[in-house]
PLY file of the C-alpha trace (Angstrom):
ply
format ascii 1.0
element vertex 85
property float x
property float y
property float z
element edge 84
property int vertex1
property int vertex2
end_header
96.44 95.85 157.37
92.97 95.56 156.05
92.18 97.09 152.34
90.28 100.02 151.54
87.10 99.41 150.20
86.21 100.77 147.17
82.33 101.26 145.44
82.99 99.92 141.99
79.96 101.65 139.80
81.05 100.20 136.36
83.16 97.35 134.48
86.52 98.42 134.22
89.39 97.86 131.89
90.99 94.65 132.11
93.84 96.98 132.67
92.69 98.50 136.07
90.53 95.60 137.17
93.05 93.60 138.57
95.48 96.22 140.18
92.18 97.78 141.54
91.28 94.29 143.31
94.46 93.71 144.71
94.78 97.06 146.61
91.29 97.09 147.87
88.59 95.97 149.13
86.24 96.16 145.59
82.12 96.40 146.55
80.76 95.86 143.09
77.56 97.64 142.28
76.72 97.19 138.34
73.70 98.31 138.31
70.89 100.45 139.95
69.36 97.47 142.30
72.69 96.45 143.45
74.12 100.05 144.55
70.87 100.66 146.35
71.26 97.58 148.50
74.71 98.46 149.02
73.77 101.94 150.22
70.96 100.78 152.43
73.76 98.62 154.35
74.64 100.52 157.21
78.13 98.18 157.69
78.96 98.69 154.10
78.62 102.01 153.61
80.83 102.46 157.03
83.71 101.08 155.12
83.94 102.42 151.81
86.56 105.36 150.95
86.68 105.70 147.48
83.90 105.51 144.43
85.38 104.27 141.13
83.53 104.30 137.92
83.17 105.43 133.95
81.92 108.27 132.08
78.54 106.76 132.31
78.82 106.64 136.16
76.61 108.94 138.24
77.70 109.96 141.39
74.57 111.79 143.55
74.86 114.07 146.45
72.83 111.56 148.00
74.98 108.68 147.48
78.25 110.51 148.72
75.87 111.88 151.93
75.30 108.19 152.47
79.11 107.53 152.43
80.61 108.60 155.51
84.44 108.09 154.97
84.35 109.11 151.47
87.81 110.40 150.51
88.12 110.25 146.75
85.76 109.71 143.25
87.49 108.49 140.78
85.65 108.24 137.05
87.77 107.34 133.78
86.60 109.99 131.98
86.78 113.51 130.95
85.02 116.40 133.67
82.98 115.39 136.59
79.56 115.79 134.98
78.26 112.93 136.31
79.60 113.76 140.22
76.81 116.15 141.96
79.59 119.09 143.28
0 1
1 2
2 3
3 4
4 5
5 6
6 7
7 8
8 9
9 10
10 11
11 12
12 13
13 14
14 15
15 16
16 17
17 18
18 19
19 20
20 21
21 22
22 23
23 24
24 25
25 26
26 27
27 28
28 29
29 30
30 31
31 32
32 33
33 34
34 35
35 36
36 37
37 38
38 39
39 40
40 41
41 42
42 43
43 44
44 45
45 46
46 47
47 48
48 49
49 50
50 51
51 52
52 53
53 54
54 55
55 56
56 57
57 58
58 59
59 60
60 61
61 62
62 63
63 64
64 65
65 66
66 67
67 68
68 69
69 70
70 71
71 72
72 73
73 74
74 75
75 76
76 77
77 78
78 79
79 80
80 81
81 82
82 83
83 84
């Protein structure tokens, strides 16, 4: 059975990291260049299910349009300021 893939936004604790990469499918997107090739990648985007990030991650209404099998954002942090609801 193939993995989920999963946008990673941020580093993550060594805690999560590893359990995280072992589940699923991690596309890692550090920084602003990065996610926007990612997100102008038709196949990519296809795939990805779930957004994972910090409390510095930003999560636009635009990026989750963009992400058509979208099921879950998860951010280690407190609120969802940075998700566009």
């Amino acid at each position: 059975m193939d993995r989920p893939a999963t946008l990673v936004l941020a580093p993550l604790p060594d805690t999560v990291h590893p359990e995280l990469e072992s589940a699923f499918e991690c596309v890692h997107a550090p920084d602003a260049d990065t996610l926007q090739q990612v997100l102008n990648d038709p196949a990519t985007t296809a795939r990805i299910r779930a957004v994972v990030g910090h409390g510095g991650s930003r999560v636009s209404a635009a990026m989750m349009e963009s992400l058509p099998q979208l099921k879950i954002i998860s951010l280690c942090a407190v609120g969802y300021d940075g998700v566009d609801v």
